[in-house]
C-alpha positions as CSV (number, residue, x, y, z in Angstrom):
1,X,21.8,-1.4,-2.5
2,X,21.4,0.0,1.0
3,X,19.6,3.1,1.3
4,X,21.9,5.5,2.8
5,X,19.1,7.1,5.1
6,X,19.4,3.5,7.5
7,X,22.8,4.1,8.2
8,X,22.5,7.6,9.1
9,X,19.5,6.8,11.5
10,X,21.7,3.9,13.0
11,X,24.4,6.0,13.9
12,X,22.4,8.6,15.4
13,X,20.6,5.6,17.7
14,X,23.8,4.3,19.0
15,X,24.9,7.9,19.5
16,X,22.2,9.0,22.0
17,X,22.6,5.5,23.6
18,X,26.6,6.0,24.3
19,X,25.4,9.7,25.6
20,X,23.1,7.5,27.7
21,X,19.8,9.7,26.4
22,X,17.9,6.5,25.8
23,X,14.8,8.9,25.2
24,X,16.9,10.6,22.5
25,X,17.0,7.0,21.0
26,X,13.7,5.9,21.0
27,X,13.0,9.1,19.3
28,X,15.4,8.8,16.5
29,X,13.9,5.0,16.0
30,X,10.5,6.7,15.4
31,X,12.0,8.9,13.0
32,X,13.2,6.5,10.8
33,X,9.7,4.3,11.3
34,X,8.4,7.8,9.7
35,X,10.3,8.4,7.4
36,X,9.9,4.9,5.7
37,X,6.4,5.5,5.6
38,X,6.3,8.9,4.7
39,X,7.2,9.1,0.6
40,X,4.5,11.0,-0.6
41,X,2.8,10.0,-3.3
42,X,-0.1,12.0,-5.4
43,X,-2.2,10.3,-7.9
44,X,-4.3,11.9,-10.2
45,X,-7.7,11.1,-11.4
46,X,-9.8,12.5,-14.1
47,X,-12.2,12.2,-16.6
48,X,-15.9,13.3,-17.4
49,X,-18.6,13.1,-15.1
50,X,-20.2,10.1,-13.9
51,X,-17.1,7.9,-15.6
52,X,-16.8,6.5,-11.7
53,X,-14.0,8.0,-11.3
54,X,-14.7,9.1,-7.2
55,X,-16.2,5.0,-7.2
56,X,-12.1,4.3,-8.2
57,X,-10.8,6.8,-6.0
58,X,-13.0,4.7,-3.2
59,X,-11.9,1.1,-4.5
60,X,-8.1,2.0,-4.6
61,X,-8.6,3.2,-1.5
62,X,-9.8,-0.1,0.0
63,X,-13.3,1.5,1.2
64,X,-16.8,1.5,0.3
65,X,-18.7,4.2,-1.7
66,X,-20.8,4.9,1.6
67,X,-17.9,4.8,4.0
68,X,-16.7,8.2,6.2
69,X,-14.0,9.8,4.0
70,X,-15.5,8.3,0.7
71,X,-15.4,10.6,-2.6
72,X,-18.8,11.1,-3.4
73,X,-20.6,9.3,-6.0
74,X,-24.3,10.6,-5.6
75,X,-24.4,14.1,-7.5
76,X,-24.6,15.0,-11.3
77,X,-21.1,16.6,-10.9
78,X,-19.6,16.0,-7.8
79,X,-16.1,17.0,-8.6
80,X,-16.2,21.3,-9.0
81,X,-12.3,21.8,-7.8
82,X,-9.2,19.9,-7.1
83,X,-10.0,17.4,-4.1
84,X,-7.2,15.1,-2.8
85,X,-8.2,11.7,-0.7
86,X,-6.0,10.1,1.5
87,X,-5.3,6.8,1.8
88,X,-6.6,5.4,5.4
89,X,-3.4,3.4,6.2
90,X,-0.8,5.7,4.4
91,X,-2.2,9.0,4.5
92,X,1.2,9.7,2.5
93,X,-0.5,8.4,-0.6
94,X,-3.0,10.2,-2.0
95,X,-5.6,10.1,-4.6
96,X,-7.4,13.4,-6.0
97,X,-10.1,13.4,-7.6
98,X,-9.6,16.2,-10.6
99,X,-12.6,18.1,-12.2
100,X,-13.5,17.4,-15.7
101,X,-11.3,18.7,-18.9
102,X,-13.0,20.8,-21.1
103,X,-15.3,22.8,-18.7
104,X,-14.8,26.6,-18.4
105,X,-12.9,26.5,-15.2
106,X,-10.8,24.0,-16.8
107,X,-10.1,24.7,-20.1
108,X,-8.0,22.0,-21.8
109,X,-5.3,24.0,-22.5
110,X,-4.8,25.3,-19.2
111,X,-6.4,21.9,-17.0
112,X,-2.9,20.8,-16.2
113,X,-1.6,24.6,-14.8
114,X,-4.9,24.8,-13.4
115,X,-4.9,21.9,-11.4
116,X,-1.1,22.2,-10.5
117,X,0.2,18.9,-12.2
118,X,3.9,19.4,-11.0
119,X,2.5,17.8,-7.6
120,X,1.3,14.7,-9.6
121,X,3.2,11.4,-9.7
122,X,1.0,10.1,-13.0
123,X,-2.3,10.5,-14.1
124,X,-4.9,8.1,-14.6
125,X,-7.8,9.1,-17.2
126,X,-11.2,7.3,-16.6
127,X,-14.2,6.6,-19.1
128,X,-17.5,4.2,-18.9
129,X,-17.3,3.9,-22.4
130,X,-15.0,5.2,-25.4
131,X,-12.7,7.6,-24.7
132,X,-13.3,11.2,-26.2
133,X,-11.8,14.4,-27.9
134,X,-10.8,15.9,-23.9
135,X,-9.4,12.8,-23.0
136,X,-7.4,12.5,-25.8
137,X,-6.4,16.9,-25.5
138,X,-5.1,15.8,-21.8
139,X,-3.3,12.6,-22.4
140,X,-1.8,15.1,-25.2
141,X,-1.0,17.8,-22.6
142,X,0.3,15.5,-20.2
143,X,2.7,14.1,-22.7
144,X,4.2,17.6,-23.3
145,X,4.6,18.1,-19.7
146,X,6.6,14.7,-19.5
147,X,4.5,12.8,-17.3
148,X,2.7,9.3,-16.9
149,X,-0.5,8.6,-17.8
150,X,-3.3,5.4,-18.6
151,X,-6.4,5.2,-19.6
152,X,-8.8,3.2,-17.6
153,X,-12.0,1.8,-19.1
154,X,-14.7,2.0,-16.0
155,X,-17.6,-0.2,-15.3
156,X,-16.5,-3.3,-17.6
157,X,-19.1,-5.8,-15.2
158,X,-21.5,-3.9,-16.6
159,X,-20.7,-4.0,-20.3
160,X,-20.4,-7.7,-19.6
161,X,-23.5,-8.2,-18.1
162,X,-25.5,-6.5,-21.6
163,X,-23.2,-7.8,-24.0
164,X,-24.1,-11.1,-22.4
165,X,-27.9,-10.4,-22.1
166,X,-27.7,-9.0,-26.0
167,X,-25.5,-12.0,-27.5
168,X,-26.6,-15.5,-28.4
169,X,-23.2,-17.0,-28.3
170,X,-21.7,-14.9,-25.6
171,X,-17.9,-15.3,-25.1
172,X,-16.4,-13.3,-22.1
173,X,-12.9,-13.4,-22.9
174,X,-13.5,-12.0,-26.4
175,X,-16.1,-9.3,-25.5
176,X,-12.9,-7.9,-23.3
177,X,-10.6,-8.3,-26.3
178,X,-13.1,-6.5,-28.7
179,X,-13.7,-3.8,-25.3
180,X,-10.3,-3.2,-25.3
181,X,-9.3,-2.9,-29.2
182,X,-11.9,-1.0,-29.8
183,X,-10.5,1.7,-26.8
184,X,-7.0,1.2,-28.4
185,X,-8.1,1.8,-31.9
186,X,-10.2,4.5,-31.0
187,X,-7.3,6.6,-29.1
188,X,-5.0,5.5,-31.9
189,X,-6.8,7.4,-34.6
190,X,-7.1,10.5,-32.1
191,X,-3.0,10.4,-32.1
192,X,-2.3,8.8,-29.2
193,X,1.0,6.8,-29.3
194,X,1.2,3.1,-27.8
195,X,-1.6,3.8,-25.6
196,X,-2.5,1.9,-22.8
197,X,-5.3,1.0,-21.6
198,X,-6.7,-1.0,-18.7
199,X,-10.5,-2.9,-18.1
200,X,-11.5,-2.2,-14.6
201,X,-14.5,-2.8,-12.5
202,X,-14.4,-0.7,-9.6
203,X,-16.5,-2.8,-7.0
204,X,-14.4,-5.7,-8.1
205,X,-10.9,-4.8,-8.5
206,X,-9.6,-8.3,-8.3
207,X,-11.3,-9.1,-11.9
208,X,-9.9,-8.1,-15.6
209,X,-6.8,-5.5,-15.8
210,X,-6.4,-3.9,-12.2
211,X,-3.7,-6.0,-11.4
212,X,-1.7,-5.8,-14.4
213,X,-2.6,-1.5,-14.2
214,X,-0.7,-2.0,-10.7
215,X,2.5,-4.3,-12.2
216,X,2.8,-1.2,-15.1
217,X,2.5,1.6,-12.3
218,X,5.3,-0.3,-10.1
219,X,7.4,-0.8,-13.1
220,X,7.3,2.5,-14.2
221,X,7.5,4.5,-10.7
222,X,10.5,6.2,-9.4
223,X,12.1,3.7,-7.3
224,X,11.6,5.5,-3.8
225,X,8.1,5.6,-4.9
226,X,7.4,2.2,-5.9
227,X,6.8,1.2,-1.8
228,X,4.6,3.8,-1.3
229,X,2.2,2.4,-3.8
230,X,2.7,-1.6,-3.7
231,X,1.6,-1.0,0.7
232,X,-1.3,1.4,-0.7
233,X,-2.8,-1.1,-3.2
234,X,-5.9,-2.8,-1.8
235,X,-5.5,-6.7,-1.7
236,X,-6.8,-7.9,-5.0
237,X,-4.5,-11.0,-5.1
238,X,-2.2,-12.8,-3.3
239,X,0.6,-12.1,-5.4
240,X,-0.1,-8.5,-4.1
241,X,0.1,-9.4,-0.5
242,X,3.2,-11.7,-1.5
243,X,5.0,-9.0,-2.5
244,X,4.0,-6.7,0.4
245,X,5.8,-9.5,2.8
246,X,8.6,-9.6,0.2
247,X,9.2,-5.3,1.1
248,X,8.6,-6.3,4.2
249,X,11.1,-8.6,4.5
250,X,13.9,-6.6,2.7
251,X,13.5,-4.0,5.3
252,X,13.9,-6.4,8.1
253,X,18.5,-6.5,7.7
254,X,18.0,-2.6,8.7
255,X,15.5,-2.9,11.9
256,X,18.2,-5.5,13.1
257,X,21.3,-3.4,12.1
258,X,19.3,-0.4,14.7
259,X,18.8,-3.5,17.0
260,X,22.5,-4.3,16.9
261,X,23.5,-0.7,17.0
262,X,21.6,-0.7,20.8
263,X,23.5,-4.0,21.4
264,X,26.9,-2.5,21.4
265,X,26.0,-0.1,23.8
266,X,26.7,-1.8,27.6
267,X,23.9,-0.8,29.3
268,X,22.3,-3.9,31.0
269,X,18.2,-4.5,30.1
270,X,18.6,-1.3,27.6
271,X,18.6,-2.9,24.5
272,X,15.2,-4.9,25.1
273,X,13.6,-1.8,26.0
274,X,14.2,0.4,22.7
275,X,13.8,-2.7,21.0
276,X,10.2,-3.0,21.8
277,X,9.7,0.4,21.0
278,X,10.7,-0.1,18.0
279,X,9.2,-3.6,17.3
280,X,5.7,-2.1,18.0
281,X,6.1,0.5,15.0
282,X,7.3,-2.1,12.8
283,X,4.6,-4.8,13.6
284,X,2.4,-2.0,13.1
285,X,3.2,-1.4,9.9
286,X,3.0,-4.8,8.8
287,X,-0.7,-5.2,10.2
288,X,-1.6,-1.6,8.6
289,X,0.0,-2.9,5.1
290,X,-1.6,-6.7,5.1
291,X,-5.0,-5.1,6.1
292,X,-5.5,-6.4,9.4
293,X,-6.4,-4.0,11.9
294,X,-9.5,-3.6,12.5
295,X,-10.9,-0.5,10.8
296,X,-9.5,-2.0,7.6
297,X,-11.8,-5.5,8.2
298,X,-14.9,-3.9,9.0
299,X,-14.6,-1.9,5.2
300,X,-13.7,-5.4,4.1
301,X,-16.5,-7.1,5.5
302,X,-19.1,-4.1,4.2
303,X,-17.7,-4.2,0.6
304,X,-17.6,-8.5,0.4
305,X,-20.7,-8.7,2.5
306,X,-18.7,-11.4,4.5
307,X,-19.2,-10.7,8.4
308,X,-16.6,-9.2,10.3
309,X,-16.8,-11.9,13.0
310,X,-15.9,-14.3,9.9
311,X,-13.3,-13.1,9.0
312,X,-11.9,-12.0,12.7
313,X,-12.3,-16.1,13.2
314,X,-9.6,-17.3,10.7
315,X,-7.3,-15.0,11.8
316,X,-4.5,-16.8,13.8
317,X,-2.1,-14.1,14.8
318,X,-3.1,-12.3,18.5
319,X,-1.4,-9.2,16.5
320,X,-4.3,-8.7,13.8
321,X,-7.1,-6.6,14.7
322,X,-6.0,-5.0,17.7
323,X,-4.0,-2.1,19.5
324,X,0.0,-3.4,20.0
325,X,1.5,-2.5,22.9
326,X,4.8,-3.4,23.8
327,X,2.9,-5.8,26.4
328,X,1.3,-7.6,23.7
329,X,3.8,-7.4,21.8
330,X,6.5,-9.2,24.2
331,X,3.8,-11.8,25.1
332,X,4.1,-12.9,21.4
333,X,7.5,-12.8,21.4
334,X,7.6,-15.4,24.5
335,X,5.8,-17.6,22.1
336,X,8.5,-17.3,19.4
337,X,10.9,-20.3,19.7
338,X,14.2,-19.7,21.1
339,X,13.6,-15.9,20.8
340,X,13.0,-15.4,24.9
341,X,16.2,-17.8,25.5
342,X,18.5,-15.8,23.1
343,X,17.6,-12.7,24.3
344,X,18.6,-14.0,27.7
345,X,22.4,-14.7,26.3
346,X,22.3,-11.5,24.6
347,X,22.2,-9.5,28.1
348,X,24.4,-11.9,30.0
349,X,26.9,-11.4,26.9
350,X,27.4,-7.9,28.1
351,X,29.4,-8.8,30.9
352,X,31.8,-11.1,28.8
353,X,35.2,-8.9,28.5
354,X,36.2,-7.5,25.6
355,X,33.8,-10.4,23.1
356,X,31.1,-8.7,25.3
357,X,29.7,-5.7,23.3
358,X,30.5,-7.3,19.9
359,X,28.4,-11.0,21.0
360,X,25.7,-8.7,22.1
361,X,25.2,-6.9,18.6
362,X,25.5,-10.1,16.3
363,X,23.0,-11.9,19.1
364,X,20.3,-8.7,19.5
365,X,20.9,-8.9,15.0
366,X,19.5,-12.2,14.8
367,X,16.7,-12.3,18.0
368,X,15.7,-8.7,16.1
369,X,15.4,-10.5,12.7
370,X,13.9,-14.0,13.7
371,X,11.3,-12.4,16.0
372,X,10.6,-10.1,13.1
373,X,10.6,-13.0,10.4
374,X,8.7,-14.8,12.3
375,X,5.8,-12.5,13.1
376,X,5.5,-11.4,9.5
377,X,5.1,-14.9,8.4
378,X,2.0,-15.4,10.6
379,X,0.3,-11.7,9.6
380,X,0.9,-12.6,5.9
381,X,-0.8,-16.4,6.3
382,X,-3.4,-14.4,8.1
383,X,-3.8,-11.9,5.1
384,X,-3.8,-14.7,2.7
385,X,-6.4,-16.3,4.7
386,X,-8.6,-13.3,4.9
387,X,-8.2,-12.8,1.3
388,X,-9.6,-15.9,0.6
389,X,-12.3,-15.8,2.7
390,X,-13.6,-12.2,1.8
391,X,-13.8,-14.0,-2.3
392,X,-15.4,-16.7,-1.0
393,X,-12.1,-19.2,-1.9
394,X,-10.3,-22.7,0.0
395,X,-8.7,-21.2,3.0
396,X,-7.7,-24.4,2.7
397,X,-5.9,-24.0,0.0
């Protein structure tokens, strides 16, 4: 179903265009860009100290525990008062980092007033080993309040690693089963209905139950906030960045539909012009959502230990890891095939009576949406490509 919001943004493009205030439309353009990438989303994170819960504020995040603008991980209790952390590429989304339940600032029946949960879209509730009599008061309270939460088991490499040092016959897929029944049971027997609960290793988020915590999160999100989150989640497969170009894609009917909106208006050399404009925000947005630009590598290259210049090398698009400016960006689009030629006919179509304006919209629909197909296909091979380099995998394959 078409959001509503498109159309109205549409309209008010080819408005300011037929009142010839071309500024006016560029305007409304980056309103809509803004809008799109402005559903707030809040996050909650708690659990006792030194669970790693500010090391999982830092992983989701996509940045290392020493980073600028990481939650701090090197105090006995770091977290004294309600801190939010935004997300680098979609400051929108944001992760905060709650204080423990159960301390005398935040007693556990009053944590949830205390830390304002109406603002929260869900909760998650951290522990490094089982979970205990506060976790099990909030994931009460929260219940009450009618709100979304999961437990996360932290540091799971590590259990591995002295289960496996401790065990003769050491079988990894059956130390996680037993890790998690035991969690399960545990909650269970504290009254905690169907709980779920998720085996995460923070400095490895690509390993045991991340993923499948992201698939239940999507599922289970509002459906205006299930965008916000899948752009926001670091790359930890590439079924996650397959599904980033797939929301991607969708949106790409409604960038043409503005497109074609500029189209009908008969102002020769017009349309290209706003177009750009709007191109460049778009294109943006896919480099900021595959993890591409540059600040986004750099993390990615201190976290995998994989140099920067590495991963710069198998990158193919002349999009990733830089600035776009509508130069760049209609350098590339010369390169597209067929798009600089159609373009062409789209601006002599103005001057065609009366099948004029209407040739021009359908042809500035489709240059909008192949030029935009196009360039998304290269950014996401160049994501998948990155991906696979920064785990050490066959780019080839």
């Amino acid at each position: 179903m078409a959001h509503p919001l498109h159309f109205v943004s549409t309209e008010a493009i080819k408005e300011a265009l037929q009142n010839n205030d071309p500024s006016l439309a560029v305007a409304k353009i980056q309103e809509l860009l803004e809008r799109e990438n402005n559903i707030p989303l809040n996050i909650g994170i708690t659990g006792e100290s030194g669970s790693g819960k500010s090391t999982f504020v830092n992983a989701f995040r996509g940045i290392d525990n020493m980073d600028e603008g990481a939650a701090p991980t090197d105090c006995d209790e770091t977290t004294m008062e309600v801190t939010p952390y935004p997300h680098p590429n979609y400051p929108n989304v944001l992760l905060w980092d709650l204080p423990g339940i159960g301390t005398p600032d935040f007693p556990a029946d009053k944590y949830l007033e205390r830390v304002e949960f109406k603002r929260f879209d869900f909760f998650i509730i951290i522990s490094d080993t089982r979970f205990r009599e506060n976790d099990v008061k909030l994931a009460h309270e929260i219940k009450k309040m009618e709100k979304k939460f999961y437990f996360v088991r932290s540091k799971i490499d590590i259990d591995l690693q002295n289960q496996e040092r401790s065990q003769r016959e050491f079988n990894k897929e059956r130390t996680l089963s037993k890790l998690r029944g035991n969690c399960i049971q545990g909650l269970q027997k504290a009254g905690v209905v169907s709980p779920q609960v998720f085996l995460v290793a923070s400095f490895d988020l690509q390993l045991y139950d991340f993923a499948l915590l992201g698939e239940i999160l999507e599922r289970e999100l509002p459906e205006h906030k299930k965008n916000a989150l899948l752009l926001a989640m670091p790359n930890i497969s590439l079924e996650v960045i397959n599904k980033k170009k797939k929301s991607f894609h969708n949106n790409i009917k409604y960038w043409a539909t503005a497109s074609a909106a500029v189209g009908a208006v008969p102002v020769p050399g017009l349309s290209i012009t706003v177009d750009v404009v709007m191109l460049v925000g778009v294109v943006t947005q896919y480099v900021l959502g595959f993890g591409l630009d540059s600040p986004s590598l750099k993390r990615l290259s201190n976290r995998t230990n994989v140099p920067y210049n590495d991963l710069i090398d198998i990158i193919i698009s002349p999009l990733a890891a830089t600035k776009i400016t509508p130069d760049l960006l209609l350098k590339v689009i010369g390169q597209v095939a067929g798009s600089v030629a159609l373009i062409a006919v789209e601006e002599g179509s103005r001057f065609i009576p009366i099948l004029g304006i209407p040739l021009a919209m359908g042809l500035s629909f489709i240059s909008t949406y192949n030029i935009l197909k196009t360039i998304l296909n290269m950014l996401a091979e160049d994501a998948q490509s990155v991906f696979k380099r920064a785990l050490g995998l066959n780019t080839s394959v």
